[in-house]
C-alpha positions in Angstrom: 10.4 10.2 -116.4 11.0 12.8 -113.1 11.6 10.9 -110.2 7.2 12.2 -109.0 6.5 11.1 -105.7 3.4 9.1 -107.3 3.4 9.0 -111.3 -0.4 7.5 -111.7 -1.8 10.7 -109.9 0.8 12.7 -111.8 -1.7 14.1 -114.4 0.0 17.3 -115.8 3.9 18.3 -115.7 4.3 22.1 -114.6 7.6 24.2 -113.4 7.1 25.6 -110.5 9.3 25.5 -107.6 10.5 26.7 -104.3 14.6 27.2 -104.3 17.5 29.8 -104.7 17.4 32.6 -107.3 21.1 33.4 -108.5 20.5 35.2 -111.1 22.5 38.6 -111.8 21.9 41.6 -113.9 24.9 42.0 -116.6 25.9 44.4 -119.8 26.9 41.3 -121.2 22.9 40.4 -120.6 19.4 41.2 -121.6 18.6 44.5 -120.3 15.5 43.3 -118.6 17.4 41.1 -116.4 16.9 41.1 -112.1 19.8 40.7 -110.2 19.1 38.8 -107.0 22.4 38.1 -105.8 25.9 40.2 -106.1 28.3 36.7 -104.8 28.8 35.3 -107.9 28.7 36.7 -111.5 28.3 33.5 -113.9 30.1 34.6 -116.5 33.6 33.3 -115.3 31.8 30.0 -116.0 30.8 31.2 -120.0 31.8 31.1 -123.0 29.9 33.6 -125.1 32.4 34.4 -127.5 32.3 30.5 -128.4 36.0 29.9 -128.6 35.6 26.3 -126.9 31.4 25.5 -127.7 30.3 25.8 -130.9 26.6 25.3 -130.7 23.6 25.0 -128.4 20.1 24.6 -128.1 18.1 28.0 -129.1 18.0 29.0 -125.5 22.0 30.0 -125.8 23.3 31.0 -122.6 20.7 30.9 -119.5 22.8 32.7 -116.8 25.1 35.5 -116.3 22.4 37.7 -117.2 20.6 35.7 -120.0 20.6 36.2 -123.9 20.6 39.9 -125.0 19.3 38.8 -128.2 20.3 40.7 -131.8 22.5 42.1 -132.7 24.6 40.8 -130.0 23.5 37.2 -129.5 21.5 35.2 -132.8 20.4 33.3 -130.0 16.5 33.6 -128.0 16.8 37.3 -125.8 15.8 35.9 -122.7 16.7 37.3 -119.2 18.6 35.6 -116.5 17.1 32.6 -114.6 19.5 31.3 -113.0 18.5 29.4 -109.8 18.6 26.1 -108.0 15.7 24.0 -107.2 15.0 22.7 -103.7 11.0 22.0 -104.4 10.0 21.5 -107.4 6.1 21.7 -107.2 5.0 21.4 -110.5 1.7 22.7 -110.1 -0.7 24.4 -108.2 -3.6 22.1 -109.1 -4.5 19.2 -107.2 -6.4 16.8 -109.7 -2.6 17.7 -111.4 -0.9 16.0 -108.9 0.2 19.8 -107.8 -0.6 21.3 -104.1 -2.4 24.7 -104.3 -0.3 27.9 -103.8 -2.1 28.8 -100.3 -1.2 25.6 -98.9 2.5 26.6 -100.3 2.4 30.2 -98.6 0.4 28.8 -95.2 3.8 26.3 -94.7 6.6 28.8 -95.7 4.8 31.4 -93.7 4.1 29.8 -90.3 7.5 29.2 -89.3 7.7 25.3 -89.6 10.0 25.6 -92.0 13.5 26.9 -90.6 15.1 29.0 -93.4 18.6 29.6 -92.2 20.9 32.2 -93.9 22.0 31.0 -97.7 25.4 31.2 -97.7 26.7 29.1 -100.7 29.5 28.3 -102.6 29.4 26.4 -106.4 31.5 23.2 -106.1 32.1 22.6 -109.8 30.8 22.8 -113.2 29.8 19.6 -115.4 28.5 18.3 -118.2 25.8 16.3 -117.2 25.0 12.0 -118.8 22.8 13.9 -121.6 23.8 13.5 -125.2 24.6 16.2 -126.1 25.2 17.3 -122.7 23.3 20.5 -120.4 26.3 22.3 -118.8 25.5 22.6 -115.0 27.2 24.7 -111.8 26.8 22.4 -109.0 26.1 23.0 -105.4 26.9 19.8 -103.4 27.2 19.3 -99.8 31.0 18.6 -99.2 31.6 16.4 -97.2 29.0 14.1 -98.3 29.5 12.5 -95.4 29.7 14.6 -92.5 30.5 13.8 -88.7 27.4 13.5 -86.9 29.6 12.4 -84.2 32.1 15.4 -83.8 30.0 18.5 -82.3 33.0 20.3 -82.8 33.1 19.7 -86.4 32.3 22.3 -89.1 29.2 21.7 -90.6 29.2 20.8 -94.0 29.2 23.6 -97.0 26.2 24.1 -98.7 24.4 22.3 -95.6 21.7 24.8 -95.7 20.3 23.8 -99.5 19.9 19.9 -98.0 18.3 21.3 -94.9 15.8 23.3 -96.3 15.2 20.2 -99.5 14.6 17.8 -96.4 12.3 19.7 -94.2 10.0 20.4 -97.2 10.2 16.8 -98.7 8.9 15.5 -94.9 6.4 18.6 -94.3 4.8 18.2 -98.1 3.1 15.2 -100.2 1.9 15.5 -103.4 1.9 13.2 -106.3 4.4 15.5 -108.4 6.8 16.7 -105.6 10.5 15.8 -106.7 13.7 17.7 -107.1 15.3 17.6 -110.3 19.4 16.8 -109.7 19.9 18.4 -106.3 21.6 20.6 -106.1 22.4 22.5 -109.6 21.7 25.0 -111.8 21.7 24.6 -115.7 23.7 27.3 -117.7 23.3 26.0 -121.1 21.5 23.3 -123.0 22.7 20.8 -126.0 27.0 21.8 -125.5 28.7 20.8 -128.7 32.3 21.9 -128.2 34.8 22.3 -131.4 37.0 19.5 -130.6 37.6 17.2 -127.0 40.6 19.7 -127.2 38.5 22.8 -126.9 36.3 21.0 -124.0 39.4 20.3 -122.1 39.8 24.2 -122.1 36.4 25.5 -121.3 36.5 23.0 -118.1 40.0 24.6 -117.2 38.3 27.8 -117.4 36.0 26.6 -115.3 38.1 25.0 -112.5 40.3 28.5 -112.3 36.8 29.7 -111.8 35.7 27.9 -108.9 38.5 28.1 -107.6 39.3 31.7 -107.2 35.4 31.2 -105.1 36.7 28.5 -103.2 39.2 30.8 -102.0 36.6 33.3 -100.6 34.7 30.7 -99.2 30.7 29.8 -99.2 28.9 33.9 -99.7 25.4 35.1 -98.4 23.8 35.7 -101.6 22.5 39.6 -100.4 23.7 41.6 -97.6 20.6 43.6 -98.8 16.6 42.8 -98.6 15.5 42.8 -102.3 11.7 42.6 -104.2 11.2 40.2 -107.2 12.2 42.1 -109.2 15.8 42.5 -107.9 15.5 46.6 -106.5 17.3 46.5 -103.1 14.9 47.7 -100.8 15.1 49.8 -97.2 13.8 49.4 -94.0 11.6 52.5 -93.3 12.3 54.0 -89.6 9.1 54.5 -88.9 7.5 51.4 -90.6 8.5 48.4 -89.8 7.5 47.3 -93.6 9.9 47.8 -96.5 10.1 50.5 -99.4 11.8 50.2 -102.5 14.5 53.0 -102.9 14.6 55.5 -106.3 17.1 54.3 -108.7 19.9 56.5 -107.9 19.6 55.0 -104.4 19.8 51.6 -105.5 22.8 52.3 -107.5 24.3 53.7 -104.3 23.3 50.9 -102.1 24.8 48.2 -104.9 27.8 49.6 -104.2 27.4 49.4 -100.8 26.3 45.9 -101.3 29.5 45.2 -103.0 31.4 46.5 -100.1 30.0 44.9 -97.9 30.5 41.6 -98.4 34.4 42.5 -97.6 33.9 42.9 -94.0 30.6 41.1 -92.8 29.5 40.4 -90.2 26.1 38.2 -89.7 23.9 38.9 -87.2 20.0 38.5 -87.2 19.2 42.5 -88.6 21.9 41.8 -91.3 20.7 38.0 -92.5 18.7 38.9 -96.2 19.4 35.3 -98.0 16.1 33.5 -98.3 14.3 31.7 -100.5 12.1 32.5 -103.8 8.6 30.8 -104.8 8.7 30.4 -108.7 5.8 30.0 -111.1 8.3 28.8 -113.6 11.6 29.6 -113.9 11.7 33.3 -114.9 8.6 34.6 -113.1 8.9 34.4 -109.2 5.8 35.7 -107.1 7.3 35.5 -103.3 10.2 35.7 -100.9 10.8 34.0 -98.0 13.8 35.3 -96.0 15.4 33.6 -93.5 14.1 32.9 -89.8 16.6 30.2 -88.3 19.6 32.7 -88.0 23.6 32.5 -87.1 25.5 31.7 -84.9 25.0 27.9 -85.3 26.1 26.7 -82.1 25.4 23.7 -80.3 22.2 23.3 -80.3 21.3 25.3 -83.4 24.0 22.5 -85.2 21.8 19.7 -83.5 18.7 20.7 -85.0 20.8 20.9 -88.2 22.6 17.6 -88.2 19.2 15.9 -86.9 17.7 16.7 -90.3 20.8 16.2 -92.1 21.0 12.4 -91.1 18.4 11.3 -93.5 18.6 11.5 -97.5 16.0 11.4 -100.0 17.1 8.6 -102.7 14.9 9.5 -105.9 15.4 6.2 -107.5 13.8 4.1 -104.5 11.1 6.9 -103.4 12.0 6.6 -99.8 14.4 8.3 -96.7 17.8 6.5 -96.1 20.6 7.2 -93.9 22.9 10.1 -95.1 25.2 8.8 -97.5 23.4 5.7 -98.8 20.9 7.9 -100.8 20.9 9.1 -104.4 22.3 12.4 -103.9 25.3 10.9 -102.7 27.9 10.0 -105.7 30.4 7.9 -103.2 27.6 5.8 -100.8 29.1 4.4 -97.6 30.1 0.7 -97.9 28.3 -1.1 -95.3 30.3 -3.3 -92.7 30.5 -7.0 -94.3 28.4 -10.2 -92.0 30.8 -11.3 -90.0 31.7 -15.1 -90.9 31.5 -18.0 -88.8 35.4 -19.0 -88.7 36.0 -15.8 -86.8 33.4 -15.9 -84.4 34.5 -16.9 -80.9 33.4 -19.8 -79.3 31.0 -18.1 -77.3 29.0 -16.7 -79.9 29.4 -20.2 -82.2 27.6 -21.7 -79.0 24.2 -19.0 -79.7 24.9 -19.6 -83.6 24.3 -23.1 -82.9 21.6 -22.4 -80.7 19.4 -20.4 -83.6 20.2 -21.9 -86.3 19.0 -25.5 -84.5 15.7 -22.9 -83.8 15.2 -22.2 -87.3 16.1 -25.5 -88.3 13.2 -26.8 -85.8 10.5 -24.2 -86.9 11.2 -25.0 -91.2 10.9 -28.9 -90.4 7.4 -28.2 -88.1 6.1 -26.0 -91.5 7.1 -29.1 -93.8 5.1 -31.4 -91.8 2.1 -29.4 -91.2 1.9 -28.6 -95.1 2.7 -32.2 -95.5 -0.1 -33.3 -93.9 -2.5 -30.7 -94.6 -6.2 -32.1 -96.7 -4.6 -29.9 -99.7 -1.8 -31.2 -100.0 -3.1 -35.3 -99.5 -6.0 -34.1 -102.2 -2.8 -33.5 -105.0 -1.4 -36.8 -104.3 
């Protein structure tokens, strides 16, 4: 069962969700595919010609712009919807367990919620405990453990993902609020691979993969404001309100896009990587784009390591200390109780001096419950 907030009032499962849409329009794709992001093209992490996979669920491949469906792919056409979930709402019924989509749009629109710049970088690809497994691109926070101490230090990659998960988690209840497996998005469902062989090489593909991104380093997902439907859009001079541009204009700006990534440079006019509102995972109704901008100095990093100390752990329902929580695979080991052989003389002496308290107080309850009419009654 999904790790709801409160399962009783949990009435009716639902998909959607507020997080990152990665998907990207591709030849390789269905036609009717939105491209939402230019960092990353997905199919470095594929295998559509199936030399290592040999079967999957009907769904085929979910990213790198989707299935294109006959005669290129037996499997469902379905465009891209690649994404990672931050908030998954479910929802927008209450009697549900959901939370209604003005209350969504009131919160994400008042400026409670910082939404910095999404600059991101996968971390690794991995088949996840199912059987047979869901392949999945993740998009941890490294390190998992980062110096709250050192104001100097960098902050961690991928910070911005945890950041925005925990502000919504502690500004929104509702029975069916979770996240599924922060932070990660699924490429392909029910992996059967030819032989332990072939899996070995689809994973090396994947490592050269991620690592040829590592090299680049964590990527604003637009350097361009885009609508719902993917069209990079233009500010208007005069208007201070956006226009979508005619399709030979788009083209042009793409490649400008492209470009631009090479030499950027952030600043607040510049900053286009928000956030998306989903009804379910291939229909999104609203953007959100950022309004907590770079440079994160001093006392922007504050405000970020602040919310970055605590850490949702899914299995207990309940805020821990970062790095003892479930989306932590290596948890912090905790200091050991100190025994009594090593303990000064000092402190042996107020040792003594509670543990003859406690000793006191347990002998006091014996007696009184000793004594009480109760207790001479059962005699």
């Amino acid at each position: 069962m999904p790790p709801v907030l409160d399962p009783p009032k949990s009435k009716v499962d639902g998909l959607a969700f507020l997080g990152l849409s990665i998907s990207r329009k591709s030849e390789k794709g269905h036609p009717d595919s939105e491209t939402h992001q230019t960092a990353f093209d997905l199919n470095d992490v594929l295998d559509r010609d199936y030399e290592n996979i040999f079967s999957t669920n009907d769904d085929g491949w979910l990213v790198g712009g989707g299935e294109p469906g006959p005669p290129d792919s037996y499997k469902l056409a379905a465009k891209d919807s690649a994404h990672v979930e931050l908030l998954r709402i479910g929802t927008y019924r209450k009697e549900w367990g959901g939370v209604p989509l003005e209350e969504i749009l009131e919160v994400m629109q008042s400026g409670e919620i910082l939404i910095p710049q999404i600059e991101v970088l996968p971390t690794a690809v991995v088949a996840n405990p199912d059987t047979p497994p869901e392949l999945e691109i993740r998009f941890d926070m490294e390190p998992e453990h980062p110096d709250f101490d050192n104001e100097e230090a960098p902050l961690p990659l991928n910070w911005q993902l945890r950041f925005l998960h925990n502000q919504l988690f502690r500004r929104v209840e509702f029975p069916s609020r979770f996240c599924p497996g922060a932070f990660h998005s699924t490429i392909l469902r029910k992996a059967e691979f030819r032989s332990e062989e072939h899996r070995v090489k689809y994973f090396e593909k994947c490592e050269a993969a991620i690592k040829a991104w590592r090299e680049k380093g964590a990527q604003p997902l637009n350097t361009f404001p885009r609508d719902v439907d993917g069209n990079i859009l233009q500010l208007n001079d005069n208007f201070p309100e956006v226009e979508q541009l005619t399709s030979a204009d788009a083209e042009e700006e793409q490649e400008k896009d492209d470009a631009a990534k090479k030499d950027f440079v952030i600043d607040e006019a510049s900053c286009h990587s928000g956030i998306w509102l989903f009804t379910d995972r291939q229909n999104i109704s609203h953007f959100f784009k950022p309004n907590f901008f770079p440079p994160y100095g001093p006392e922007k990093r504050k405000i970020i390591m602040d919310v970055l100390s605590q850490e949702w752990d899914e299995h207990q329902l309940q805020w821990k200390p970062c790095g003892m929580g479930s989306m932590t695979k290596n948890k912090k080991v905790m200091p050991k109780p100190m025994k009594l052989d090593v303990i000064d003389n000092k402190d042996k002496g107020l040792v003594d001096k509670v543990d003859d308290f406690v000793e006191g107080i347990e002998t006091t309850i014996s007696s009184l419950l000793c004594s009480s009419p109760s207790r001479a009654q059962n005699k």
